[in-house]
Structure formats: C-alpha cells, structure tokens
MOPAC internal coordinates of N, CA, C and O (Angstrom, degrees):
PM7 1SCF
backbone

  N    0.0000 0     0.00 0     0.00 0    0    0    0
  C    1.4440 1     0.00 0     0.00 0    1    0    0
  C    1.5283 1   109.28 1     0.00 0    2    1    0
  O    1.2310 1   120.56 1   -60.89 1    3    2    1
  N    1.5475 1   116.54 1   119.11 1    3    2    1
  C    1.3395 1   103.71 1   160.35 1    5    3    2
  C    1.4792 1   146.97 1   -48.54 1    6    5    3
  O    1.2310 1   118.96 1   -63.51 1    7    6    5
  N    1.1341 1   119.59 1   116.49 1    7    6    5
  C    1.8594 1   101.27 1  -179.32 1    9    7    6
  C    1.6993 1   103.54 1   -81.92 1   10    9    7
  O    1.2310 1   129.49 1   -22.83 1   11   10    9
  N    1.3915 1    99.32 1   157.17 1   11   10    9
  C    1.6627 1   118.41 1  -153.96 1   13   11   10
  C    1.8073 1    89.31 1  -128.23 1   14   13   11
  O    1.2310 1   108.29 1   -63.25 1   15   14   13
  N    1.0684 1   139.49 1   116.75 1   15   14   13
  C    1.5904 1   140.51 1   169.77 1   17   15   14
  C    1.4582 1    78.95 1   -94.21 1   18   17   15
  O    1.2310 1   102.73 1   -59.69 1   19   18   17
  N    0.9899 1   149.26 1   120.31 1   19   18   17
  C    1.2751 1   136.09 1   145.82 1   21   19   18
  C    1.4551 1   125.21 1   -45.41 1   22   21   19
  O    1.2310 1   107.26 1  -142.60 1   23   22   21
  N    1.1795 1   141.35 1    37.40 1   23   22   21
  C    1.5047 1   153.28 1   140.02 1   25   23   22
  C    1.9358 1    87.89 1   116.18 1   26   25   23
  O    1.2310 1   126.81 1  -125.08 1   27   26   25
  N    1.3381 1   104.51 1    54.92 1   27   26   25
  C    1.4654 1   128.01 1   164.45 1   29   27   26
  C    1.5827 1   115.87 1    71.60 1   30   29   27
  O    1.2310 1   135.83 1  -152.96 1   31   30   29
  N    1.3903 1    86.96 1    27.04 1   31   30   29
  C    1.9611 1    95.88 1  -176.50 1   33   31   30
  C    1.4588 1   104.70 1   -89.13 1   34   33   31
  O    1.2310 1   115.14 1  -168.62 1   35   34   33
  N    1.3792 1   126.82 1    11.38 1   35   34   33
  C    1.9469 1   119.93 1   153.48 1   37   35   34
  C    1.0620 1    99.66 1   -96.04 1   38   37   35
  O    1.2310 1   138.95 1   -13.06 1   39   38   37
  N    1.3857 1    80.87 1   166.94 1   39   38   37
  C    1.3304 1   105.64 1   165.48 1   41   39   38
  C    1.5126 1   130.61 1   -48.90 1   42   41   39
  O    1.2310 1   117.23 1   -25.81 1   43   42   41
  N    1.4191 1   122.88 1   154.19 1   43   42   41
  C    1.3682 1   128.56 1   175.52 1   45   43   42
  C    1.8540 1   103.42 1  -143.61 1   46   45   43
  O    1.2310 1   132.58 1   -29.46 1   47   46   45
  N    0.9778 1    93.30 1   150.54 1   47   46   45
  C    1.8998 1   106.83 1  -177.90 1   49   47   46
  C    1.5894 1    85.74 1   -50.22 1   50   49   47
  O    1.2310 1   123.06 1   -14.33 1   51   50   49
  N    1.2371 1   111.74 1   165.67 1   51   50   49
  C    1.5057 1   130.50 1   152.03 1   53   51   50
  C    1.5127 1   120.86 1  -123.67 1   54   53   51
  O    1.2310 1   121.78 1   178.36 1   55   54   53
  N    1.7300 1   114.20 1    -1.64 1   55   54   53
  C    0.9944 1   127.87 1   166.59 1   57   55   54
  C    1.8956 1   117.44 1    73.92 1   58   57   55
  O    1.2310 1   130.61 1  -130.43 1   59   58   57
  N    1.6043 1    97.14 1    49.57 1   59   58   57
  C    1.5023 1    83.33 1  -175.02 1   61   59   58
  C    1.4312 1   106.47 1  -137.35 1   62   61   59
  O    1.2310 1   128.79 1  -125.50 1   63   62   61
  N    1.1468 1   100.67 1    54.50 1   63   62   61
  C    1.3444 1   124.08 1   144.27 1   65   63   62
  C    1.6390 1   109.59 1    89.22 1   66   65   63
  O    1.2310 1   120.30 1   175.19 1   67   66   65
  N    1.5860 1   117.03 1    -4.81 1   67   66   65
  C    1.5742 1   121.82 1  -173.35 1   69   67   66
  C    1.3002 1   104.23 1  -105.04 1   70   69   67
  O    1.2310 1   118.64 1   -12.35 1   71   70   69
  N    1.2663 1   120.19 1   167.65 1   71   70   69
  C    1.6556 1   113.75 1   162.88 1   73   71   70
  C    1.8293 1    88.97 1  -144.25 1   74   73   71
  O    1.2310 1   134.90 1    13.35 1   75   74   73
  N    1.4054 1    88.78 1  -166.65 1   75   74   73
  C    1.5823 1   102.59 1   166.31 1   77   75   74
  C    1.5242 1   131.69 1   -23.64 1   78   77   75
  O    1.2310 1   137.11 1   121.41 1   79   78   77
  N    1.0894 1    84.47 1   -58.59 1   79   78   77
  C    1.6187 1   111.23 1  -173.68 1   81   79   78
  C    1.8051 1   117.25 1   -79.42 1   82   81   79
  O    1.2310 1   121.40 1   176.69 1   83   82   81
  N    1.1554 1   114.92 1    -3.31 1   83   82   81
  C    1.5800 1   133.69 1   165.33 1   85   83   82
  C    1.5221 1   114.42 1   -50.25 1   86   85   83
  O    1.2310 1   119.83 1   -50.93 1   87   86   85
  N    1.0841 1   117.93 1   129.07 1   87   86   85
  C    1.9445 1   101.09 1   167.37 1   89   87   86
  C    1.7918 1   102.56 1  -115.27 1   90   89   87
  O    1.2310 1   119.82 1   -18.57 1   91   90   89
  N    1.4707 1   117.94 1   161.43 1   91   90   89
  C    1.2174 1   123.12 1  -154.64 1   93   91   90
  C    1.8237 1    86.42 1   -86.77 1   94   93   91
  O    1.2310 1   112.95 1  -161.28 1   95   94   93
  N    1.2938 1   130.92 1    18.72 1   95   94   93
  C    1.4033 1   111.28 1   146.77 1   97   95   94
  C    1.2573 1    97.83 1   -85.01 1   98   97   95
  O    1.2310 1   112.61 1   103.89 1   99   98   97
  N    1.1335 1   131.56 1   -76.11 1   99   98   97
  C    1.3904 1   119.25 1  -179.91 1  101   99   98
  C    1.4615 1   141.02 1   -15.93 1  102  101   99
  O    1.2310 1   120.66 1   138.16 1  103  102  101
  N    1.0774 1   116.35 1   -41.84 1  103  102  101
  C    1.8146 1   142.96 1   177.59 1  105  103  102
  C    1.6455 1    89.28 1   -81.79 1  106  105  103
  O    1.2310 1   114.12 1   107.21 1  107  106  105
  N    1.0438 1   128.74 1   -72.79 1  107  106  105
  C    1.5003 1   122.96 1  -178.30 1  109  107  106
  C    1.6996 1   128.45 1   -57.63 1  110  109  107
  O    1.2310 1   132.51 1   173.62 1  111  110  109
  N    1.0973 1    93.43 1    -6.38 1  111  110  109
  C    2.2846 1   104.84 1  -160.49 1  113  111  110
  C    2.0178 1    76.34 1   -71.46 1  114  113  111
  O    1.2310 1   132.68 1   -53.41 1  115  114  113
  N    1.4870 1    93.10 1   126.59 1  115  114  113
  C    1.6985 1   128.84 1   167.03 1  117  115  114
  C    1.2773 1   118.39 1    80.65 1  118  117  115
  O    1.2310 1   122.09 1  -164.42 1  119  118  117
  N    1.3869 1   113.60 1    15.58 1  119  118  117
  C    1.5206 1   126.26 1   179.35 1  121  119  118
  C    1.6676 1   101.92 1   -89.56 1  122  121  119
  O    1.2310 1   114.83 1   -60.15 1  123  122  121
  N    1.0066 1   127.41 1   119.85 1  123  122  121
  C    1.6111 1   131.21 1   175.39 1  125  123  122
  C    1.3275 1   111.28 1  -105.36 1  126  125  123
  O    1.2310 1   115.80 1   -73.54 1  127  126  125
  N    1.6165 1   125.58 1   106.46 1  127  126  125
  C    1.4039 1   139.29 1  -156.16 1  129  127  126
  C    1.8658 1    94.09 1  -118.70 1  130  129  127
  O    1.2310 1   122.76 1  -152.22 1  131  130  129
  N    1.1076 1   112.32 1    27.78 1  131  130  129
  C    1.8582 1   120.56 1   163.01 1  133  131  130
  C    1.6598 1    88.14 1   -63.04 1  134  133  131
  O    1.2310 1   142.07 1   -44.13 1  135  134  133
  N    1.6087 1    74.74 1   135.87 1  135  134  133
  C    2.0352 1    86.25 1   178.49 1  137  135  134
  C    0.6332 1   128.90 1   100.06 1  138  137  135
  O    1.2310 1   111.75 1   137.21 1  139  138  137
  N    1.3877 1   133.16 1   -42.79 1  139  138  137
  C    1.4960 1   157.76 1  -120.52 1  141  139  138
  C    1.4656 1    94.85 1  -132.42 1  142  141  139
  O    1.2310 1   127.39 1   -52.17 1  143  142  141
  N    1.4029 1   103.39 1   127.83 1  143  142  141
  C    1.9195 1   129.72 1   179.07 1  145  143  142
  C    1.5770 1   102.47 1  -104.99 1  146  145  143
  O    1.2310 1   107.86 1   -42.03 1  147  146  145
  N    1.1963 1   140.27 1   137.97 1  147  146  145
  C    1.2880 1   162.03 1  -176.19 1  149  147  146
  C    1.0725 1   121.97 1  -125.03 1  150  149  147
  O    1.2310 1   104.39 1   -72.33 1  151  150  149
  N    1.1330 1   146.42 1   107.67 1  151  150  149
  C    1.6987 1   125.51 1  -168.23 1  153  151  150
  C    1.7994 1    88.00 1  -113.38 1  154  153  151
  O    1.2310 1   111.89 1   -69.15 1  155  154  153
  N    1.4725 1   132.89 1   110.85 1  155  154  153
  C    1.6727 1   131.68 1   138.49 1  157  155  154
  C    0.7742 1   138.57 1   -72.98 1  158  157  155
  O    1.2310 1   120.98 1   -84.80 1  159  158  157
  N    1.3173 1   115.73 1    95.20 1  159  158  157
  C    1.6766 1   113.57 1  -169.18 1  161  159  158
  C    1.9847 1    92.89 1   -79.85 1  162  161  159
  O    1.2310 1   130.54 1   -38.88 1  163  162  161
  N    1.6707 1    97.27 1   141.12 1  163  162  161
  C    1.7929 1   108.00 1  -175.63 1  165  163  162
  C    1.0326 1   101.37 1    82.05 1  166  165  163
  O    1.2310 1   116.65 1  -179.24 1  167  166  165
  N    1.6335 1   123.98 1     0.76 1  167  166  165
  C    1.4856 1   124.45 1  -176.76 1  169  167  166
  C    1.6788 1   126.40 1   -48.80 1  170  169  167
  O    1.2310 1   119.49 1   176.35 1  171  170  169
  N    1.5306 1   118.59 1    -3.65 1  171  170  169
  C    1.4053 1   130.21 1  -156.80 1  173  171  170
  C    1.7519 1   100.94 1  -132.17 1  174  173  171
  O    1.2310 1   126.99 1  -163.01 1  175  174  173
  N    1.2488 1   104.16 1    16.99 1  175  174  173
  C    1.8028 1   100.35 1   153.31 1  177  175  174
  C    1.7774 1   103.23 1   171.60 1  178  177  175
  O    1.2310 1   129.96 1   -13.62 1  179  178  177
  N    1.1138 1    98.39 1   166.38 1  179  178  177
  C    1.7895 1   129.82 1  -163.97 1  181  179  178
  C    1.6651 1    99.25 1    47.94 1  182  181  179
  O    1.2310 1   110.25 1    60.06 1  183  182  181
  N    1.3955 1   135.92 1  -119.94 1  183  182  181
  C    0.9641 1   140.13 1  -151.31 1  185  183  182
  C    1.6679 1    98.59 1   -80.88 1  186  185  183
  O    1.2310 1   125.25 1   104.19 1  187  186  185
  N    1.1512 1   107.51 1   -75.81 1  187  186  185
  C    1.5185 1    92.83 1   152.06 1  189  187  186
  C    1.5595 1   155.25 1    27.32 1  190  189  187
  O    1.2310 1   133.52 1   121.10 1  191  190  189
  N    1.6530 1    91.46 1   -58.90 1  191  190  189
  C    1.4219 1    98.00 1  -166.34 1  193  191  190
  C    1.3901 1    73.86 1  -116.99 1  194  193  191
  O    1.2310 1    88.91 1   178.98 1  195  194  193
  N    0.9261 1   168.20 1    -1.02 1  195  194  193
  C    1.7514 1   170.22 1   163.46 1  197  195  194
  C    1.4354 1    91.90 1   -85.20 1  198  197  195
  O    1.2310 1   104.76 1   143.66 1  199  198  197
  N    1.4206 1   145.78 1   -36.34 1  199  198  197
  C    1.5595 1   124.32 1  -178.44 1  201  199  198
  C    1.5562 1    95.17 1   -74.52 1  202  201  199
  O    1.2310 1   122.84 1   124.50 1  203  202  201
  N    1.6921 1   112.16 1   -55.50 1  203  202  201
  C    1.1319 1    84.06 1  -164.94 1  205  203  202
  C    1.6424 1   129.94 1   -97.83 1  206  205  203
  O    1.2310 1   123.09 1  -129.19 1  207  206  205
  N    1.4278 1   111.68 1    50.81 1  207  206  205
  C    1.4389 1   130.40 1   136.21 1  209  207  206
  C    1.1986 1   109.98 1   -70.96 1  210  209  207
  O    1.2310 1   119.02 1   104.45 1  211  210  209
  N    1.3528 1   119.47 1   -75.55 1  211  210  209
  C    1.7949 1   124.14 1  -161.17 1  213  211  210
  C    1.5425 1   104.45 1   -45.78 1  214  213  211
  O    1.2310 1   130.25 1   150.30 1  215  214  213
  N    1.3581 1    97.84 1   -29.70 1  215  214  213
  C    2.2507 1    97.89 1  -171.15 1  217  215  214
  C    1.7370 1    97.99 1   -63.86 1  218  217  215
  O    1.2310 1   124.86 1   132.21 1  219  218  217
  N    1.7371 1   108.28 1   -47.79 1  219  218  217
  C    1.2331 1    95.91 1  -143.18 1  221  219  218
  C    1.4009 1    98.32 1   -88.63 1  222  221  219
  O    1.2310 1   114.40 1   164.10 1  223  222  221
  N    1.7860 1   128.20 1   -15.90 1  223  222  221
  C    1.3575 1   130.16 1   169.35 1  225  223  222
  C    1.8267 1   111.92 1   -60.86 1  226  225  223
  O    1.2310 1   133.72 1   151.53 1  227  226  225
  N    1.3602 1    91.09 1   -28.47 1  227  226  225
  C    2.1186 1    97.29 1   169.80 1  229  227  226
  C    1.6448 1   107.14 1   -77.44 1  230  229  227
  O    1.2310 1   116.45 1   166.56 1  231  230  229
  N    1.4214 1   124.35 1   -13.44 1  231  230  229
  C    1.4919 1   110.07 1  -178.76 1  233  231  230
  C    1.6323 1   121.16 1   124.23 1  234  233  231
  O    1.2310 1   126.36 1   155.82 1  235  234  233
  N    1.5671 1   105.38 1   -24.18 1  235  234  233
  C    0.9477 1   117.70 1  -153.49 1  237  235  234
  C    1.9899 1    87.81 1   -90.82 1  238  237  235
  O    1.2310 1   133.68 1   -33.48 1  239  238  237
  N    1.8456 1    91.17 1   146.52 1  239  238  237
  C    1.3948 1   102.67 1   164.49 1  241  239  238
  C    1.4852 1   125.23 1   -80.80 1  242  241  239
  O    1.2310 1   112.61 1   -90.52 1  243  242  241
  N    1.2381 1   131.56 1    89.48 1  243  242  241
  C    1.5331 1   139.06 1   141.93 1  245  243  242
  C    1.2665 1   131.96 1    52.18 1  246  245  243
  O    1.2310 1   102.57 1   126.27 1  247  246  245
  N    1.5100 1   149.53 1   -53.73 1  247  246  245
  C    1.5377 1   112.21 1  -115.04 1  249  247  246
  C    1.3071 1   130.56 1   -91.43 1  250  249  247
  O    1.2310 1   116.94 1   -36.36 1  251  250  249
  N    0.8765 1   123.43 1   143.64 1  251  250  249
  C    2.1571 1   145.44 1  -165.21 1  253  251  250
  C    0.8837 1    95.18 1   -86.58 1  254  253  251
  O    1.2310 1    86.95 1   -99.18 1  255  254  253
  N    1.8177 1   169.86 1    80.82 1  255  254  253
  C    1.2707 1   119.46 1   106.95 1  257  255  254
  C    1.3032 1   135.98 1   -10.72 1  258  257  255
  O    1.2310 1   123.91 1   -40.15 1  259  258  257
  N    1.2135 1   110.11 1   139.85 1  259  258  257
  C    1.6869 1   124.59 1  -168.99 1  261  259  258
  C    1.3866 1   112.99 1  -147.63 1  262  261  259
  O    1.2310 1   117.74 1   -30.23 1  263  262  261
  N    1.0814 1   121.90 1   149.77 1  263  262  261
  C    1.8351 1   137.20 1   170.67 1  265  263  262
  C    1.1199 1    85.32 1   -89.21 1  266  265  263
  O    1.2310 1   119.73 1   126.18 1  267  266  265
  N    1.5119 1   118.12 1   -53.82 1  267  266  265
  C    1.4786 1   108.08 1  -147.21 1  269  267  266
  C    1.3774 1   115.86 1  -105.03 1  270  269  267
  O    1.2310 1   107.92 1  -126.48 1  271  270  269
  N    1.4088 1   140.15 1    53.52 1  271  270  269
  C    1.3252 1   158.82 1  -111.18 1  273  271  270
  C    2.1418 1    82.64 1   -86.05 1  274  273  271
  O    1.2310 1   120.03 1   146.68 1  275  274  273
  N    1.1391 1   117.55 1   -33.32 1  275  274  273
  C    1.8752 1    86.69 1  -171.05 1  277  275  274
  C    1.7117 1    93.20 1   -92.41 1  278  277  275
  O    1.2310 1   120.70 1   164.19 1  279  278  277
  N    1.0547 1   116.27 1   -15.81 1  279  278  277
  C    1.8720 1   110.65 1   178.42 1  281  279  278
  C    1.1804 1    93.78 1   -71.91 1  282  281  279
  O    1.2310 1   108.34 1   133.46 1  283  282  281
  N    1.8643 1   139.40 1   -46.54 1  283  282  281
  C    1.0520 1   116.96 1   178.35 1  285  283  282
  C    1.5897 1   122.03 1   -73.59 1  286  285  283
  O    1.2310 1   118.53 1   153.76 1  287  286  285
  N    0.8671 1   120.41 1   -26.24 1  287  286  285
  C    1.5644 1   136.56 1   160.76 1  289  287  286
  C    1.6863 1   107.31 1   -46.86 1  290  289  287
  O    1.2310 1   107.78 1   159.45 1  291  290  289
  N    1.2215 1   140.42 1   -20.55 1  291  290  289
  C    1.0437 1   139.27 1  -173.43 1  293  291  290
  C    1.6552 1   108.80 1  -125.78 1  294  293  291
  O    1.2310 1   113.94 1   162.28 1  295  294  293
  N    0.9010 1   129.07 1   -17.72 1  295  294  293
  C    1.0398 1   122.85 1   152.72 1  297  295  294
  C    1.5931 1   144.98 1   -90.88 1  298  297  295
  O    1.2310 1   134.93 1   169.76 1  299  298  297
  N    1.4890 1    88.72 1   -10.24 1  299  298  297
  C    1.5590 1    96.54 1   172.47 1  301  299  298
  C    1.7798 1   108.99 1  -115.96 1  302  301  299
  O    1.2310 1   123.52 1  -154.33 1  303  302  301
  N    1.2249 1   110.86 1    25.67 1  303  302  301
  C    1.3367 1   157.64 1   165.74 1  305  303  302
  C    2.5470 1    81.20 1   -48.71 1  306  305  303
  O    1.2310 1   126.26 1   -61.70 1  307  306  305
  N    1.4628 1   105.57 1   118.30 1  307  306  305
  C    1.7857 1    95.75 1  -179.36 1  309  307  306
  C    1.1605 1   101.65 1    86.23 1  310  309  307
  O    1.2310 1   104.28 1   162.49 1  311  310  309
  N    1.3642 1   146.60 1   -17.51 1  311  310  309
  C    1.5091 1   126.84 1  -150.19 1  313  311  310
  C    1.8309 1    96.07 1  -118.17 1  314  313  311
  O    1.2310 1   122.87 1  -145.10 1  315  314  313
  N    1.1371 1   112.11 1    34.90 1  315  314  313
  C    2.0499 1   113.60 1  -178.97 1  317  315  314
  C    1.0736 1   124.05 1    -8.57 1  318  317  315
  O    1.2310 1   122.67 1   148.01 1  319  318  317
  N    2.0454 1   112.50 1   -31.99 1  319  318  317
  C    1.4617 1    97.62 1   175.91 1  321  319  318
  C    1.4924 1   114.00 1  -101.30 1  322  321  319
  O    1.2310 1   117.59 1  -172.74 1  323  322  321
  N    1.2283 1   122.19 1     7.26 1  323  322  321
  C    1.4447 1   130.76 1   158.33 1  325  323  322
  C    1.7035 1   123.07 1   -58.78 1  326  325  323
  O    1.2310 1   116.70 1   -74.66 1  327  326  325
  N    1.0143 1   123.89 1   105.34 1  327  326  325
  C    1.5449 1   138.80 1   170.61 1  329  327  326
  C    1.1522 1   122.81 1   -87.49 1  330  329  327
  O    1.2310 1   117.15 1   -79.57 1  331  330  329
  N    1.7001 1   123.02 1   100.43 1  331  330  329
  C    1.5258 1   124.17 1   174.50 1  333  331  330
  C    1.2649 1   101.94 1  -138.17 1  334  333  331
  O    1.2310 1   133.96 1   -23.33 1  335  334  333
  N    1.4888 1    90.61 1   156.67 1  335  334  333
  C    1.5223 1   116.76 1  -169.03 1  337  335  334
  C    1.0902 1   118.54 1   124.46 1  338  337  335
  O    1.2310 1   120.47 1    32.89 1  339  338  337
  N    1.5522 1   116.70 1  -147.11 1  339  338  337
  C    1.1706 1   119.20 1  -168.49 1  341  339  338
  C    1.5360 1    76.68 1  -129.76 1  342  341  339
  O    1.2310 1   125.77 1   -14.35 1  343  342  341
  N    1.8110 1   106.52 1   165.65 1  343  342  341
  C    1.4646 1   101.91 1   163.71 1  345  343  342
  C    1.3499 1   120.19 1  -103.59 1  346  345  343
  O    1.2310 1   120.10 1   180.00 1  347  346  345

C-alpha cells in the first residue's frame, strides 16, 4: 500500500524524547505546577481522570467540571488538589 503524507499534513517526530509508549508521569517528572490552576474538562474518567492526577501530583490546583457531580465526586475520590462541584 502506498503511504500518502498528504503534502506534509502528518505528523512528524519533533524529537523530544517520548513516543507512544511514554506515560504523562514521565513527560511531566521535574515540572513544578505550585500555583498553577488547570481547568479538565472530562477530567473525572478515561484520559481525563489520568491528566488530572499528573497536574495535581505536579502541584497544580485542579478543576473538574462535571454533569455528573457524585460520579465525579467518586472518582476523584485521593486526588486533594482536584476541585468538583459546585461552590
């Protein structure tokens, strides 16, 4: 099968050191996010709820919007610098 770049509109490495197989501790290890507000929206499941671990293990404060305020309540259930709800 031919491969087609469409006149260089994929992707290309940028060469910084991660590939596929990287996890966002990895990509994040020595970044200090003290101070620092994050808002994840989907933040309370699949990838989501894995960013906003890595934010809040870097320092950074949280916040989740949610539809589903006790599913997010239970899943970000451990995560202290995660903020859901309403205030």
């Amino acid at each position: 099968m031919e491969r087609n770049n469409y006149q260089g509109a994929l992707q290309h490495p940028i060469g910084s050191g991660f590939n596929a197989a990287s996890t966002a501790t990895e990509v994040i290890k020595g970044i200090d996010l003290t101070g620092k507000i994050a808002i994840v929206t989907g933040g309370n499941a699949g990838i989501g709820l894995e960013t906003t671990r890595v934010l809040a293990a870097a320092g950074a404060t949280v916040i989740v919007p949610a539809r589903d305020i006790e599913k997010a309540k239970k899943n970000l259930d451990g995560i202290p610098k995660a903020k859901r709800g309403l205030p």
